[in-house]
C-alpha positions in Angstrom: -3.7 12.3 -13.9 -6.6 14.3 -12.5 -5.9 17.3 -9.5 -6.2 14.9 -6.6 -3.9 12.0 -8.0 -1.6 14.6 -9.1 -1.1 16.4 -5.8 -0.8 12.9 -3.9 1.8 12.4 -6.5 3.6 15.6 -5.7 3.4 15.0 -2.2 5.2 11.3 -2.2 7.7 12.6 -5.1 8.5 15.3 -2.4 8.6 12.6 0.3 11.2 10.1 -1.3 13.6 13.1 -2.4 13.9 14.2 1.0 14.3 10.6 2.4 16.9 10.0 -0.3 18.4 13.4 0.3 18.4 12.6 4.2 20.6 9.6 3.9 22.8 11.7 1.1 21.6 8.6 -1.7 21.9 8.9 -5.0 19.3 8.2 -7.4 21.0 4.9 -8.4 21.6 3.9 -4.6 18.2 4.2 -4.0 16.7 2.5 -7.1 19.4 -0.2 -6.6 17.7 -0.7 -2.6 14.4 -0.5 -3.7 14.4 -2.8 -7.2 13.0 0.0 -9.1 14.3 1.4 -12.4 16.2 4.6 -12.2 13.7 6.4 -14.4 11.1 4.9 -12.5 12.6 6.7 -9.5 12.8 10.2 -11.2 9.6 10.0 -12.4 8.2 9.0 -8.8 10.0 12.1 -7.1 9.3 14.5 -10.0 5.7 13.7 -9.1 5.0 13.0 -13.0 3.6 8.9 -12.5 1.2 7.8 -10.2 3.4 4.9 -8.8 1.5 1.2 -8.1 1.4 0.0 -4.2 3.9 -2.1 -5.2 6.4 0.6 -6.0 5.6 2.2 -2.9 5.7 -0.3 -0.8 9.5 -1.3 -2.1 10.2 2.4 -1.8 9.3 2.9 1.9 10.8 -0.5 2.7 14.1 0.5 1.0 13.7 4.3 3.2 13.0 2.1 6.5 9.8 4.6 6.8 6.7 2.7 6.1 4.4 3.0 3.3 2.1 5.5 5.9 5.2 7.7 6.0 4.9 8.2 2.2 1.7 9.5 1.4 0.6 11.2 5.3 2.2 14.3 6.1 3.9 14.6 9.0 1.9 15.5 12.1 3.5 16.3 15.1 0.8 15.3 17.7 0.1 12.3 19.2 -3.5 11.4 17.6 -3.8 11.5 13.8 -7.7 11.6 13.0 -8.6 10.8 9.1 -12.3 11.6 8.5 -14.5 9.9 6.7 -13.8 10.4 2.9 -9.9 11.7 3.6 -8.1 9.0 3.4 -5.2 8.1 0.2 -6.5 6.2 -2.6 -3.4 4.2 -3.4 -5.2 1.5 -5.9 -8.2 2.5 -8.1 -9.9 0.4 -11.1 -11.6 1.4 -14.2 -14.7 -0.2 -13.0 -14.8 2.5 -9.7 -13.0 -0.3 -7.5 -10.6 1.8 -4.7 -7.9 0.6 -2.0 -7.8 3.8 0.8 -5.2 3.7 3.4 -6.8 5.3 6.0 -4.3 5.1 9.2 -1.3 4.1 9.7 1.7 3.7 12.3 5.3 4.8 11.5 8.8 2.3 12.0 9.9 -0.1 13.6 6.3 -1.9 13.5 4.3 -0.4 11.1 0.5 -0.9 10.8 -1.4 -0.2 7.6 -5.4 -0.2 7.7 -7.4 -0.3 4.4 -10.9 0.6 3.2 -11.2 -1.5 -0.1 -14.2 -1.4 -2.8 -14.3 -4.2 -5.7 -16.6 -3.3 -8.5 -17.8 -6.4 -10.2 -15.1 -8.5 -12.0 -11.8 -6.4 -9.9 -9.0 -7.6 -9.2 -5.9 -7.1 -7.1 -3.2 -9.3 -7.2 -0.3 -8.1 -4.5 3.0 -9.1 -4.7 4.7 -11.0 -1.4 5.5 -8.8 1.2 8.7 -8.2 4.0 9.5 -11.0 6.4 7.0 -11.0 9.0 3.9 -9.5 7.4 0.6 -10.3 8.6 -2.9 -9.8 7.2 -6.1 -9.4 8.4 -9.6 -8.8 6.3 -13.3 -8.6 7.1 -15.6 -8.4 4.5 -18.5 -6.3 5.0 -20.5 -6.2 1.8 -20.4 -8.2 -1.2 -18.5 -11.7 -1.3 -14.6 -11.6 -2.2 -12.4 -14.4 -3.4 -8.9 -14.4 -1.4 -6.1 -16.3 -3.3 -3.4 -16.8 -0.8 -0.2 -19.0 -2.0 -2.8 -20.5 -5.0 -5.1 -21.6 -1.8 -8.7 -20.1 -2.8 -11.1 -19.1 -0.4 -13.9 -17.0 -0.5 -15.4 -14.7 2.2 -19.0 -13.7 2.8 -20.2 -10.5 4.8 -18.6 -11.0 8.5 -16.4 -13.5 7.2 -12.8 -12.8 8.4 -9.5 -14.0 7.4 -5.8 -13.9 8.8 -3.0 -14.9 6.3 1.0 -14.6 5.7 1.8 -11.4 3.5 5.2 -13.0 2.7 3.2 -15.3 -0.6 1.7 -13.7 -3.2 -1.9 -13.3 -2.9 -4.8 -11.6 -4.6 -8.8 -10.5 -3.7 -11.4 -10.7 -6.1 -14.5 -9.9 -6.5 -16.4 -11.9 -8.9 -19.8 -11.5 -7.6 -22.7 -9.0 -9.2 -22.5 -6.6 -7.0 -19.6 -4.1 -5.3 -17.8 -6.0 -2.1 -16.1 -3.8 0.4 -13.5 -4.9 3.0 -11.1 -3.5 5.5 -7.9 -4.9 5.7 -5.0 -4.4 9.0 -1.3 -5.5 7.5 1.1 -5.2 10.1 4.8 -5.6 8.7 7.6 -5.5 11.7 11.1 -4.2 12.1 10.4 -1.7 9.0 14.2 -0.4 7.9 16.2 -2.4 10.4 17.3 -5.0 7.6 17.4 -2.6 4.6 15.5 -3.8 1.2 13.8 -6.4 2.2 10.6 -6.8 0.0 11.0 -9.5 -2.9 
């Protein structure tokens, strides 16, 4: 892990412990809520593996915090500003292709927004989301291909698209040249029905 993925590690290791700690869970209660291995879960708050959206976003849903919650820290005034270049890289490629969460909202509704970058030939497949999830991209460079439910579709620049979180879906960039998108996902009642991601 290089310095900046390592910190961002430490910081959602230290995070989940005190979440966990909070409710007085065990290591195994937790794991058990989120459908995560145990070791996974040691590893995760140890701050020694750079955990995949997915793991995160089963983690926070398990907390009832929001996957925001996880990797901002807590600021106690009422506007959060993240300039440009500060946001979380939570997804990265070997080809230079990043997914930044830039803002976010804490529970009960929690809004996520999303700078994305495909390099040529990424992909990022996401795995179906809590009851209720929404999403919303808009391209603005490049071309990407959206496969929602196994339903194809690709978007141009401007092109915009609102879709179900709750199916697997994926976005693609098979085009020459580096796409980039922003992407809203609003997911409601975070925590009031415990684990709740598939």
């Amino acid at each position: 892990m290089d310095e900046s993925t390592a910190a961002l590690a430490g910081v959602i290791g230290a995070r989940v412990r005190q979440e966990r700690l909070s409710r007085t869970w065990t290591l195994d209660q937790l794991a058990d809520a989120a459908g995560v291995s145990r070791r996974m879960l040691v590893n995760v708050e140890q701050g020694v593996t750079n955990p995949s959206v997915g793991t995160l976003l089963r983690l926070s849903d398990a907390l009832g915090i929001g996957l925001p919650a996880l990797v901002e820290p807590p600021e106690p005034a009422a506007l959060r500003v993240t300039r440009n270049g500060a946001g979380v890289a939570l997804w990265t490629s070997d080809a230079g292709g990043r997914g930044v969460l830039v803002a976010g909202t804490g529970p009960p509704d929690v809004v996520e927004l999303w700078d994305w970058t495909l390099a040529p030939g990424d992909r990022h497949a996401s795995e179906p989301h809590s009851a209720g999830t929404r999403e919303l991209i808009q391209v603005r460079d490049g071309a990407v291909t959206m496969e929602v439910a196994g339903d194809p579709v690709v978007l141009d620049p401007g092109d915009a698209l609102a879709f179900p979180g709750t199916v697997a879906h994926s976005y693609a960039n098979t085009g020459p040249v580096p796409a980039r998108f922003s992407l809203a996902v609003f997911q409601p009642d975070v925590g009031s029905r415990g684990n709740r991601r598939g």
